[in-house]
C-alpha positions as a printed Julia matrix, in Angstrom:
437×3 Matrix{Float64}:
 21.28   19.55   38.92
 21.11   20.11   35.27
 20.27   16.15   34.94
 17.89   16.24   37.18
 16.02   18.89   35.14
 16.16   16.84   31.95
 14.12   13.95   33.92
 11.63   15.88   35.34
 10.79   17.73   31.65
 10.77   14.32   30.56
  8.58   12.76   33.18
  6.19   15.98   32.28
  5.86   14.86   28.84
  5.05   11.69   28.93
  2.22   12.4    31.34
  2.18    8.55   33.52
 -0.51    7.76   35.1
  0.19    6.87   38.85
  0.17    2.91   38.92
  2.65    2.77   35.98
  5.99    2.06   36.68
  8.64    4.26   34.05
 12.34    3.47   33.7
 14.45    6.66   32.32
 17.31    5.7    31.1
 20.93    6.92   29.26
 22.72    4.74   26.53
 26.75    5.98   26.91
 29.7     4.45   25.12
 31.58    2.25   28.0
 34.94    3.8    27.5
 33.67    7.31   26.48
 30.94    7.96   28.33
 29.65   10.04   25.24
 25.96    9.77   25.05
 24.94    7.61   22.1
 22.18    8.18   19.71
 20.16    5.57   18.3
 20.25    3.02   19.83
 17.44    0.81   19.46
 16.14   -0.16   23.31
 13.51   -3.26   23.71
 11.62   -4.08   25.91
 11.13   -7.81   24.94
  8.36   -9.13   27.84
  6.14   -6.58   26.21
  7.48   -6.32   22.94
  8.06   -2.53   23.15
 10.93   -0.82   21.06
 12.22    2.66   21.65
 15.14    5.07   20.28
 17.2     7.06   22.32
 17.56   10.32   21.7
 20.89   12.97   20.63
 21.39   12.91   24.62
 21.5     9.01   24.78
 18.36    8.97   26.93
 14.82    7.14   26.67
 12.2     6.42   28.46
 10.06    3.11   29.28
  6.36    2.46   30.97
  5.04   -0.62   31.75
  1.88   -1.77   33.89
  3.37   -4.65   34.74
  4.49   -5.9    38.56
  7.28   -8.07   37.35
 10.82   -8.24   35.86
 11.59   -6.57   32.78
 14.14   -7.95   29.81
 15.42   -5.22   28.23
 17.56   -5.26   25.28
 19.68   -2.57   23.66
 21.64   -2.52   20.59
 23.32   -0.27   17.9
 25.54   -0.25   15.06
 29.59   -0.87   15.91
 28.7    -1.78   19.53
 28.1    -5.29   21.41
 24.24   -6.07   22.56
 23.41   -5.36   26.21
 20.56   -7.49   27.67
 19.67   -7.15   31.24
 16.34   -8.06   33.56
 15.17   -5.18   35.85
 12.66   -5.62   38.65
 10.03   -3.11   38.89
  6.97   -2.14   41.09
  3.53    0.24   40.47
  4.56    3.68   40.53
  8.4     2.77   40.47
 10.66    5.12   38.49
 14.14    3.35   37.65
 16.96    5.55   36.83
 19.5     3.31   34.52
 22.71    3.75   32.85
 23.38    1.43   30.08
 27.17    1.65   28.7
 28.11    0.06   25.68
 31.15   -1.29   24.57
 32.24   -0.67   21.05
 32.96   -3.7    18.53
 35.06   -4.19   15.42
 33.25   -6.1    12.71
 35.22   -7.79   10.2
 34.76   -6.69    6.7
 34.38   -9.63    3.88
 37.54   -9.53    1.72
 37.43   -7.42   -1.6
 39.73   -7.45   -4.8
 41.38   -4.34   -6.09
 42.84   -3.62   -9.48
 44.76   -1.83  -11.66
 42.44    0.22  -13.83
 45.35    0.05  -16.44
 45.8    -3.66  -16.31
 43.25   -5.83  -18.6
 40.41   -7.33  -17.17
 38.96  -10.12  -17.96
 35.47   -9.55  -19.35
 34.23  -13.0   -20.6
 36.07  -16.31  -20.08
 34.4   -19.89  -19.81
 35.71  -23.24  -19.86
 33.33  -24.32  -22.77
 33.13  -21.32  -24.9
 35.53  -19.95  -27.36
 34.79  -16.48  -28.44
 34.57  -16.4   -32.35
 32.92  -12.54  -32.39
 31.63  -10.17  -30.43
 29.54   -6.92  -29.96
 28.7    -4.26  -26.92
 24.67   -4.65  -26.21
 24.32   -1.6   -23.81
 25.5    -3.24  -20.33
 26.12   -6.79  -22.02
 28.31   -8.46  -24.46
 27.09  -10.49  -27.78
 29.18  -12.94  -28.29
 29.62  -15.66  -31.0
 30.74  -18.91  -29.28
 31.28  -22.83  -29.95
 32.93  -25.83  -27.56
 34.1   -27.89  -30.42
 33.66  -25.84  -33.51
 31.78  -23.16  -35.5
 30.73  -25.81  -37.95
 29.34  -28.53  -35.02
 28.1   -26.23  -32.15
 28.32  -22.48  -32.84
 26.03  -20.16  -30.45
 25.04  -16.63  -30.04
 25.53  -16.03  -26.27
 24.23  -12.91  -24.04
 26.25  -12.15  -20.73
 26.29   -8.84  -19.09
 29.29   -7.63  -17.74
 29.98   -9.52  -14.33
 30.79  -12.47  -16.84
 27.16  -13.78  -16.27
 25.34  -15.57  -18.89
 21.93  -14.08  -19.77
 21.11  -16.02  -22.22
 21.97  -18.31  -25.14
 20.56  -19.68  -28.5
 21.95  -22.22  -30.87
 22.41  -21.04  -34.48
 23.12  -22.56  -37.66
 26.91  -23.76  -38.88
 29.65  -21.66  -39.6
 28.73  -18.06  -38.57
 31.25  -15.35  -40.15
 30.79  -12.27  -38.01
 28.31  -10.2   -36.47
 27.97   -6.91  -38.0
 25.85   -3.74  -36.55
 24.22   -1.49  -39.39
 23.48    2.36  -39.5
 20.31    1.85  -37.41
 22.22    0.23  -34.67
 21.08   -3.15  -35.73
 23.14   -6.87  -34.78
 22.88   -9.19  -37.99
 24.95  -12.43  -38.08
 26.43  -13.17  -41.53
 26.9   -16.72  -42.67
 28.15  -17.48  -46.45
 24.82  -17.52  -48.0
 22.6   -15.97  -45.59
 21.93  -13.05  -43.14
 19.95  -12.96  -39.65
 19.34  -10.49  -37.48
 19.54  -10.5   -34.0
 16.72   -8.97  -31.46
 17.11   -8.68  -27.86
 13.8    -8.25  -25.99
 13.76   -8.35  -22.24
 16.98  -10.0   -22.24
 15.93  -12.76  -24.39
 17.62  -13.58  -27.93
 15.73  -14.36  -31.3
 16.99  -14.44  -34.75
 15.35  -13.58  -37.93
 16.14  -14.61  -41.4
 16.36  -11.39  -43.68
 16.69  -11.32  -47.45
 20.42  -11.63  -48.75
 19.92   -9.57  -51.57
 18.08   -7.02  -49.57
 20.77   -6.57  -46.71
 23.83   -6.5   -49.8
 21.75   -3.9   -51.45
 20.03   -1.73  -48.77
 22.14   -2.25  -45.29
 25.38   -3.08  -46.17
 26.44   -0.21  -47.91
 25.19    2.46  -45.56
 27.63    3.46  -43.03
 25.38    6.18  -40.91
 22.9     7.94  -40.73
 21.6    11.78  -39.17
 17.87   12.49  -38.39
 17.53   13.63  -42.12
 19.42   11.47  -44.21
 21.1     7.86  -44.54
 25.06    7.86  -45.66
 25.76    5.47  -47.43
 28.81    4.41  -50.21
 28.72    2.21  -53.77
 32.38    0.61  -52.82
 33.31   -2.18  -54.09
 36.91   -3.91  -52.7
 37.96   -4.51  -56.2
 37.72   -1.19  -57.29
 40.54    1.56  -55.91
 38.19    4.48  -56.07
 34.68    5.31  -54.74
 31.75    7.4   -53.9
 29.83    8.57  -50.56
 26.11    9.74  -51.23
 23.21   11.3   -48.47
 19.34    9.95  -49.24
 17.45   12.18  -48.09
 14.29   10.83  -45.73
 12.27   13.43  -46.32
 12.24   13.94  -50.21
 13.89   10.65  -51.47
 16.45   12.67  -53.26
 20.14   11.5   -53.92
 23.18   13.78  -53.37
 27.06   13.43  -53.57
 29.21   13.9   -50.71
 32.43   12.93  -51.58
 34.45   11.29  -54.44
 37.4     9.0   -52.76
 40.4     7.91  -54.56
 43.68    6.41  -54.15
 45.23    8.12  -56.87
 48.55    5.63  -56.61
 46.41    2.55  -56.88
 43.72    3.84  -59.56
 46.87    5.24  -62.01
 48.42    1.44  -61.77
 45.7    -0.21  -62.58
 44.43    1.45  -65.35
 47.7     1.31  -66.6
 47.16   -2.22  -66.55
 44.76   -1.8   -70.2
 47.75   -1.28  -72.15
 49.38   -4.63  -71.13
 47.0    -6.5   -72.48
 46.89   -7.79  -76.16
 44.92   -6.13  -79.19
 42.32   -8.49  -78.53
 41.55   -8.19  -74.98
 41.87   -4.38  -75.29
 38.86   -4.52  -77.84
 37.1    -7.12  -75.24
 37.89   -4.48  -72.54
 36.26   -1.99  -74.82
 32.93   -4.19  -75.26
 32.5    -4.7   -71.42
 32.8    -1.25  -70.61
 29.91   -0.72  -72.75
 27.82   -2.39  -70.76
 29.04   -1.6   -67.5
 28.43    2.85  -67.39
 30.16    3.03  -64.29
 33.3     1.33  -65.23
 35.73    2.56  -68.57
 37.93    0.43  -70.33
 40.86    0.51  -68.28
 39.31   -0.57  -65.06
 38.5    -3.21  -67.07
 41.38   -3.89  -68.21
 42.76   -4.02  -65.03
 40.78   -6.52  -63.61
 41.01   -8.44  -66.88
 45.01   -8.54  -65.81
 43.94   -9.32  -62.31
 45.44   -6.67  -61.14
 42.99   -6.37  -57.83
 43.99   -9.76  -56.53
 47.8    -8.51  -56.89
 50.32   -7.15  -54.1
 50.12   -3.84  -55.3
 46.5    -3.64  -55.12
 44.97   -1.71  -51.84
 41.5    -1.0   -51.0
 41.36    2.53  -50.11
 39.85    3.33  -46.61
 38.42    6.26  -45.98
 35.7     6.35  -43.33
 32.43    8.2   -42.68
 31.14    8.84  -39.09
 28.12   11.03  -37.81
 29.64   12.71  -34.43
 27.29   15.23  -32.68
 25.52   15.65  -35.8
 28.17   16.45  -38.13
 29.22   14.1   -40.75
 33.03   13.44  -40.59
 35.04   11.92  -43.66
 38.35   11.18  -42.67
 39.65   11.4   -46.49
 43.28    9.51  -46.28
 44.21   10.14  -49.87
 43.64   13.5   -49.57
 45.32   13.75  -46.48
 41.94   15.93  -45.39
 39.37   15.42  -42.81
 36.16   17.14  -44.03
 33.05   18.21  -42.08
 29.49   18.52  -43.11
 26.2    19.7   -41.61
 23.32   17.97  -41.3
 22.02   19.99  -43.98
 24.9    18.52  -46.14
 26.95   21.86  -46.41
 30.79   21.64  -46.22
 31.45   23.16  -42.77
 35.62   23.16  -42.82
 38.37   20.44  -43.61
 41.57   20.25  -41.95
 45.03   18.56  -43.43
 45.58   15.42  -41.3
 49.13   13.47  -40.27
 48.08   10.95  -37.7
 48.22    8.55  -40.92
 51.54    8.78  -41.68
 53.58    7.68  -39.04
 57.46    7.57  -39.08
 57.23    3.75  -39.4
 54.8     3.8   -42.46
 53.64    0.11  -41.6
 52.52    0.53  -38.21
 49.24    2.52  -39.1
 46.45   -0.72  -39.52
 43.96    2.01  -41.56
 41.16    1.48  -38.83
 40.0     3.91  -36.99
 37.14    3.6   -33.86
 34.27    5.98  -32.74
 33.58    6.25  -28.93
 29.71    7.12  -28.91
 29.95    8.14  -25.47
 32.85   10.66  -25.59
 32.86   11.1   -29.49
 36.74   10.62  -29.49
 38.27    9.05  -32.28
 40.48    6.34  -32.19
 43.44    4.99  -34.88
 44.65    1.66  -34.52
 48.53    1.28  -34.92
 50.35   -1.86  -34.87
 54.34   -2.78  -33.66
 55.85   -5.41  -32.33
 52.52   -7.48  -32.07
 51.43   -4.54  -29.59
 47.85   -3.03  -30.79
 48.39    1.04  -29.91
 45.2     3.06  -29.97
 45.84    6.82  -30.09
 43.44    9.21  -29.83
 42.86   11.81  -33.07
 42.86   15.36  -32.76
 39.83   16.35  -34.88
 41.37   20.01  -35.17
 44.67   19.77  -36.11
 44.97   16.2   -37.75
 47.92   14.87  -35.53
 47.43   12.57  -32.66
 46.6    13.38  -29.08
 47.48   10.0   -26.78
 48.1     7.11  -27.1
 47.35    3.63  -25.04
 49.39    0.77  -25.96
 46.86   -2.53  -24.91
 49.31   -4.74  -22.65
 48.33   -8.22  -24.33
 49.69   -8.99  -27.72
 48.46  -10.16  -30.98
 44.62   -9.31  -30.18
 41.82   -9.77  -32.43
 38.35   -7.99  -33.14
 38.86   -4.61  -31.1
 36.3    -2.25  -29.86
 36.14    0.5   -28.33
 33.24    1.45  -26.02
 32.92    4.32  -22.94
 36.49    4.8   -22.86
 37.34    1.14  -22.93
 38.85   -0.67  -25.54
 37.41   -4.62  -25.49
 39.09   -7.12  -27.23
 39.6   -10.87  -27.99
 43.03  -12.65  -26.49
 44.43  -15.96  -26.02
 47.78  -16.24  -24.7
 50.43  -17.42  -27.17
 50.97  -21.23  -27.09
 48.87  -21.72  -24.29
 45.7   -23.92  -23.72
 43.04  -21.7   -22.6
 40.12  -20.4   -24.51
 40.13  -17.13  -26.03
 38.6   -14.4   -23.71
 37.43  -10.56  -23.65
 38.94   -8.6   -22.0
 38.88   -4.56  -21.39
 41.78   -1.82  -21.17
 41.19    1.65  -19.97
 41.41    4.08  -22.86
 44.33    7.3   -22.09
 42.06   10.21  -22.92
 43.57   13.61  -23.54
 41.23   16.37  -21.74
């Protein structure tokens, strides 16, 4: 009875005239007999297409005296085609079951997010360098050699090559400045690199210029560029802020390693009378320098084994300017205004085994965790630094050994590997970063 109601309201609505013939019908699944929504009905003589409804029915009108091919389909269940014979004024009550389907899915690979995967690998290019170029990789590449066919190559990161451009011999590295910019270094010259709708051009830039003005500044806040006067051969140095706005000059922060500098001055009183005096001379001309740096490199006492650059890197995170001051054994923190917001004694430096800590030390942009890069065993460990009490937080040791050229981007740390003794190319690949929350 209750059916029967549901016909006539629908026969109401639609409002047929007398001569057309109307087929009501119910889509149900075969085993079921659940009504089924959806499904897409067609009535292919006429080209006609209806839905059925939450209750599985629908409804078809035709003026046509003939047979009817009717069609019905739907997602997870196999096609029913039928032909139904109708007359003027004819009303057709039909039940259309379907039976359900399995469809096959295309196999899929899985991983281990902790195991490496391979981000770049080619049978004709070695990876010399590399850089992350928001979703691609920058690569420097060659099939023979970087002296006969070196290029700079674009992929993103399905391993896809974007595009490529030839460059001149013997590239050294690619470098990114405090304005985020790619150059490529070479011996005796500097390019830089611009990407522009995913196509690469190089342009030459003045070698004095970039030595002067790029090279020494490490970052940069909305006010002022960072920037240091080190030089390798000299054990001590200075960080200074130019400010934008005013073109004024300040101090940050005067770094020394006060075991290094105290050798090699000592170094001056080595040397005979006469070099002392020559010492003297060149120190006259040279403001910045006194006699016993002089003296010291006089002795050669920078190309020596004692000798050890000190490293003590700058980084703008969330617009504070951290120093991470390893002869002080103090990180310090400044605003962007350049006032000294705290410092805090640091350990993570000083290890138990004194030779596993590589002094480097890696900025994640996106998280703004800070990495230090340890080495043992030929196994690169990268463990994260606790900005507020010095020590370390976690740490991921990478599964491959003896990589090259780390970096670390959105929790990832990318890297360049080529199994020991083997034959294949160097590739990227990627390890997921342990992050301490």
């Amino acid at each position: 009875m209750k059916k029967l109601l549901i016909f006539i309201l629908l026969l109401s609505v639609v409002s047929l005239a007398y001569s057309q013939s109307v087929i009501l019908g119910s889509v149900v699944d075969a085993m079921s007999k659940a009504p089924i929504e959806g499904a897409h009905v067609f009535n292919q003589i006429e080209n006609k297409n209806t839905v059925s409804n939450n209750k599985g029915h629908f409804i078809i009108s035709t003026d046509l005296k003939r047979k009817l091919k009717i069609r019905v389909s739907h997602l997870g269940y196999s096609n029913y085609v039928d032909w139904v014979w109708l007359r003027p004024g004819d009303t057709l009550y039909l039940t259309i079951e379907l039976k359900s389907t399995a469809y096959e899915l295309k196999p899929f690979e899985t991983y281990d997010i902790r195991k490496p995967q391979q981000m770049f690998h080619s049978p004709v290019h070695y990876v010399h360098d590399f850089d992350i170029e928001g979703n691609n990789l920058l690569l420097i590449t060659f099939s023979r050699s970087l002296k006969k066919d070196p290029k700079l190559t674009l992929c993103d990161l399905d391993e896809n090559i974007v595009d490529e451009l030839t460059i001149d011999p013997e590239p050294i590295r690619l470098h990114r400045d405090f304005a985020d910019r790619v150059f490529i270094e070479y011996e005796s010259k500097v390019q830089l690199v611009v990407i522009e709708n995913d196509q690469l051009a190089l342009v030459d830039v003045n070698l004095s210029q970039y030595a002067s003005s790029v090279k020494p500044c490490k970052d940069s806040t909305n006010k002022q560029i960072l920037f240091s006067d080190q030089i390798w051969y000299l054990p001590r140095f200075n960080y200074y802020a130019f400010d934008i706005s005013d073109s004024m000059f300040f101090m940050l922060r005067h770094i020394v390693h006060e075991k290094v500098n105290h050798m090699m001055r000592w170094e001056f009183y080595d040397l005979p009378i006469d070099a002392q005096r020559q010492a003297r001379k060149i120190a006259e001309h040279f403001p910045e320098m006194d006699k016993q740096e002089i003296g010291g490199l006089m002795n050669g006492f920078q190309n020596s084994i004692f000798y050890e650059e000190p490293y003590a890197p700058l980084f703008v995170s969330k617009d504070t300017i951290i120093i991470f001051d390893h002869y002080s054994d103090h990180l310090y923190r400044y605003s962007g205004n350049l006032e000294t917001v705290d410092s805090i004694e640091i350990s993570y430096h000083k290890p138990k085994k004194r030779k596993t800590w590589k002094k480097q030390i890696y900025l994640d942009s996106k998280s703004d965790i800070f990495y230090g890069l340890y080495l043992q065993n030929g196994y690169s460990y990268l463990k994260q630094i606790d900005t507020k009490n010095g020590g370390v937080v976690s740490s991921t040791k990478l599964q491959n050994q003896f990589v090259k050229k780390i970096r670390v981007h959105n929790d990832y740390a990318y890297y360049i590997y080529k199994p020991h003794s083997s034959p294949t190319k160097p590739f990227i690949y990627r390890e997921l970063l342990s992050i301490s929350q």
